[in-house]
C-alpha positions as CSV (number, residue, x, y, z in Angstrom):
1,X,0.0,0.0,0.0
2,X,0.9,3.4,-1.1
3,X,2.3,6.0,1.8
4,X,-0.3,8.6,0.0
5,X,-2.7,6.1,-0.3
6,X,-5.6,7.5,2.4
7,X,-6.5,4.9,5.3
8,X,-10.0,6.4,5.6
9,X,-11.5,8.7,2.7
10,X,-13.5,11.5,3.8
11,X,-16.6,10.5,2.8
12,X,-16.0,7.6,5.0
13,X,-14.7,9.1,8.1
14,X,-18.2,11.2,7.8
15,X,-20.1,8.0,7.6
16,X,-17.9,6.2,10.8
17,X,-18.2,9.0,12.8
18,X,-21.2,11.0,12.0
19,X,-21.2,12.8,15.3
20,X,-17.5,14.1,15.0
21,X,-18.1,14.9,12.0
22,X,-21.1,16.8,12.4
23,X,-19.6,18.9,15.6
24,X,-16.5,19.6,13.7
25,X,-18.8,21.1,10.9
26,X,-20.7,22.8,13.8
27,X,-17.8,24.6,15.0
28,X,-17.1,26.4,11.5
29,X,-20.9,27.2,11.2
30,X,-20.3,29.3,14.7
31,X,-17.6,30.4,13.2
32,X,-19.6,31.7,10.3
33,X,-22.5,32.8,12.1
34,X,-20.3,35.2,14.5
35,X,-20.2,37.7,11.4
36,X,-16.4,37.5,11.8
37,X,-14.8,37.9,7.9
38,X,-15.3,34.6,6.3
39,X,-12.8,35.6,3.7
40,X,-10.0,36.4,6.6
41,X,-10.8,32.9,8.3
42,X,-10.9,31.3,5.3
43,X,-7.0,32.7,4.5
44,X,-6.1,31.5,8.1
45,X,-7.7,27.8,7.5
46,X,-5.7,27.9,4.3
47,X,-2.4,29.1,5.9
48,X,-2.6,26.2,9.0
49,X,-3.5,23.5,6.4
50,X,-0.3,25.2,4.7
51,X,1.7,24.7,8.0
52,X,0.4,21.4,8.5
53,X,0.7,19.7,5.6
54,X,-2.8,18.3,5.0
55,X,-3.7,18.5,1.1
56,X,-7.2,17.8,1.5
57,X,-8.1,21.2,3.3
58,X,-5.6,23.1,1.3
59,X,-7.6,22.2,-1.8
60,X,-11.3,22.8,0.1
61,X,-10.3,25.9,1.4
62,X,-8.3,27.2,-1.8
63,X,-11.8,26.6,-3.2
64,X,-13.8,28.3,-0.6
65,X,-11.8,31.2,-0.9
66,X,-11.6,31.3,-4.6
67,X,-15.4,31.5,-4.4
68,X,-15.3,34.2,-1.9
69,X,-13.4,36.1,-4.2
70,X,-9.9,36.2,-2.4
71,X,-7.6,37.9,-4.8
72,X,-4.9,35.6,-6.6
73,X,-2.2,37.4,-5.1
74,X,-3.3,36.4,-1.5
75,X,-3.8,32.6,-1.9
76,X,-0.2,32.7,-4.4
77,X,1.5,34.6,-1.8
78,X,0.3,33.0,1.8
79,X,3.1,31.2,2.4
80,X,5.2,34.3,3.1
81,X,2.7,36.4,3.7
82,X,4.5,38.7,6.3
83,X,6.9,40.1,3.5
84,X,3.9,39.5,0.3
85,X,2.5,43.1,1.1
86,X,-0.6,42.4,-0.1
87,X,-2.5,41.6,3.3
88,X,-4.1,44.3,5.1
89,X,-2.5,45.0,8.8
90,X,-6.0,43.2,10.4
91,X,-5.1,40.0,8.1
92,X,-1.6,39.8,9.5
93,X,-2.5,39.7,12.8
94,X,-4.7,37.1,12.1
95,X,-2.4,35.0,10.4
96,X,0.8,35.8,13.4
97,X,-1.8,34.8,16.2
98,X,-2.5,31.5,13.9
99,X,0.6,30.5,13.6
100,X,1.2,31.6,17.2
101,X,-1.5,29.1,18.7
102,X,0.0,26.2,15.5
103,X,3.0,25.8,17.4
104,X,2.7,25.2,20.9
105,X,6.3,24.1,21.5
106,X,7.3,27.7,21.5
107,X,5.3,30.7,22.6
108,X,1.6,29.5,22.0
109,X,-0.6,32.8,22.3
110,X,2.3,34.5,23.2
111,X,1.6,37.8,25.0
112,X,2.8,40.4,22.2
113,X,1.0,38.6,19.2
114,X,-2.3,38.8,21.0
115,X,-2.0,42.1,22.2
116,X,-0.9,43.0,18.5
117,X,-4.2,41.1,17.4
118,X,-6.4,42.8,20.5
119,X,-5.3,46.3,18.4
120,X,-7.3,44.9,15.3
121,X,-10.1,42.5,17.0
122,X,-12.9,43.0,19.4
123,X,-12.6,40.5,22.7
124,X,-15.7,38.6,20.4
125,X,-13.9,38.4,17.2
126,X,-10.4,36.8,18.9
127,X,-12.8,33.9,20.6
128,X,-14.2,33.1,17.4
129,X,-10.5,33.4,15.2
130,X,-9.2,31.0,18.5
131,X,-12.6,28.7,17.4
132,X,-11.7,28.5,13.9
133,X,-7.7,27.8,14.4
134,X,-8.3,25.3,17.0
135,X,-11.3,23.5,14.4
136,X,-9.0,23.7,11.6
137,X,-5.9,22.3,13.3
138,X,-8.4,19.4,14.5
139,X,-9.4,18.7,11.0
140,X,-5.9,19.0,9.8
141,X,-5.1,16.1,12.7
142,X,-7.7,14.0,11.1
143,X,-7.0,15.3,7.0
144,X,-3.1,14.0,7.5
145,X,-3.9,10.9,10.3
146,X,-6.2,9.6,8.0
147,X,-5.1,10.6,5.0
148,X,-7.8,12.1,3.1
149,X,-7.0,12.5,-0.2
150,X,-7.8,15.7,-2.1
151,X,-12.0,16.2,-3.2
152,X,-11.5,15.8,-7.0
């Protein structure tokens, strides 16, 4: 068997564990529902799928944002996004307090990212960019454990 070859497809895992799946979708609907920029979580997704390696959300969310309208520029440049110059100052923080909270060997939530990010986000909005790293980071676990392969 194939290193790339997925131990559990997607649709699968959603059929094995309907209940994980379906509060795992119910976190990204809060997500949605808070009114918080679904084009700026969508970039964050994106950029911790990025980090952590799990092609099956890089693809969905490259879609998602692509549909959103996200500019080319952003989604070509994310990977070094603090030197692209095309994301707004609001968009950065987002993205440093992601990657902040992606690597808790260091400084997760360190103190100067989130007061950096408290400059650009109510108390509300940082709760619900916290909800949507930690979901994304779960279904990344699950997308690279599992091996989903890309939606074709």
């Amino acid at each position: 068997m194939s290193e790339n070859h997925a131990r559990v497809d997607y649709p699968e895992f959603a059929a094995l564990a309907p209940q994980v799946h379906a509060a795992l979708l119910a976190l990204g609907q809060a997500v949605d529902a808070s009114g918080l920029d679904k084009t700026l979580t969508e970039i964050v997704k994106l950029r911790v799928s990025q980090r952590n390696g799990c092609a099956f959300c890089i693809q969905f969310h490259l879609g998602v944002a692509r549909k959103l309208g996200v500019p080319q520029a952003k989604l070509d440049l994310l990977a070094a996004w603090r030197d692209a110059g095309v994301f707004s100052r609001r968009e950065m923080r987002a993205l440093a307090w992601a990657e902040c909270l992606d690597d808790l060997t260091g400084a997760g939530g360190a103190d100067d990212v989130h007061e950096a990010l408290s400059e650009s986000f109510t108390q509300a909005e940082i709760v619900m960019l916290t909800t949507a790293i930690a979901s994304i980071n779960a279904w990344n676990r699950l997308g690279v454990g599992l091996r989903f392969a890309p939606l074709a």
